[in-house]
N, C-alpha and C positions, 0 to 999 in steps of 0.2 A: 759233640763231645766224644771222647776216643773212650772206648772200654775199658779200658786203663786208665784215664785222667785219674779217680780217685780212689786208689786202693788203698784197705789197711790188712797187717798182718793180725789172724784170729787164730790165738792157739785154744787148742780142748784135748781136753783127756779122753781118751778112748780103748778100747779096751785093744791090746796087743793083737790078737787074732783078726780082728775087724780089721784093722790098719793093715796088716799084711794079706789082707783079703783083697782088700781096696787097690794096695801096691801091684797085686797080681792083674787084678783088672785089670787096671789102668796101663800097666804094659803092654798086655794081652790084647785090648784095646785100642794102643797109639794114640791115648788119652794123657793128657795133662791131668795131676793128681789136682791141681787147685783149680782148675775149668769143670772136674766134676761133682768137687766137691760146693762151686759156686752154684753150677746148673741144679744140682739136688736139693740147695738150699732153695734157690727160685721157685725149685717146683715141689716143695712142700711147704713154703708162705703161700701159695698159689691155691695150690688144694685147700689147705686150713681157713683163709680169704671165702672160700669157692662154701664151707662147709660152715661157717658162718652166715653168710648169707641167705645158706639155704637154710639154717634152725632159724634165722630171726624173718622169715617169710613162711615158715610151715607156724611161729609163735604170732603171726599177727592173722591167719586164718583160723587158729584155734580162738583166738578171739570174737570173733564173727562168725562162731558154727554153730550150726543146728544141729542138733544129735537127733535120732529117729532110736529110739526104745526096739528090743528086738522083736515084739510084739505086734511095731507095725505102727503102733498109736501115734 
């Protein structure tokens, strides 16, 4: 399947500076504004994926932990 087979148009509101921030890159760059705006989005489902995983495997060890009192006992 082509990278393109299924695309839809996503419009969002953003704040004017950002966007002309963005514009600047992406020139600056020889970036496509909607290649980086898709790659950005992958790679912060990715990360949040990634930080999910990790709270619900550090929550299933707190389940099965031993605590040690500072004492020692």
């Amino acid at each position: 399947m082509s990278v393109h087979a299924q695309q839809i148009f996503l419009a969002a509101r953003i704040p004017l500076d950002l966007k002309n921030k963005l514009v600047e890159y992406c020139e600056n760059h020889g970036i496509k504004m909607n290649y980086f705006i898709a790659q950005a989005i992958q790679e912060r489902l990715r990360e949040a994926m990634e930080d999910n995983q990790d709270l619900s495997a550090a929550k299933k060890r707190l389940k099965t932990a031993k605590f040690v009192s500072p004492g020692g006992a």
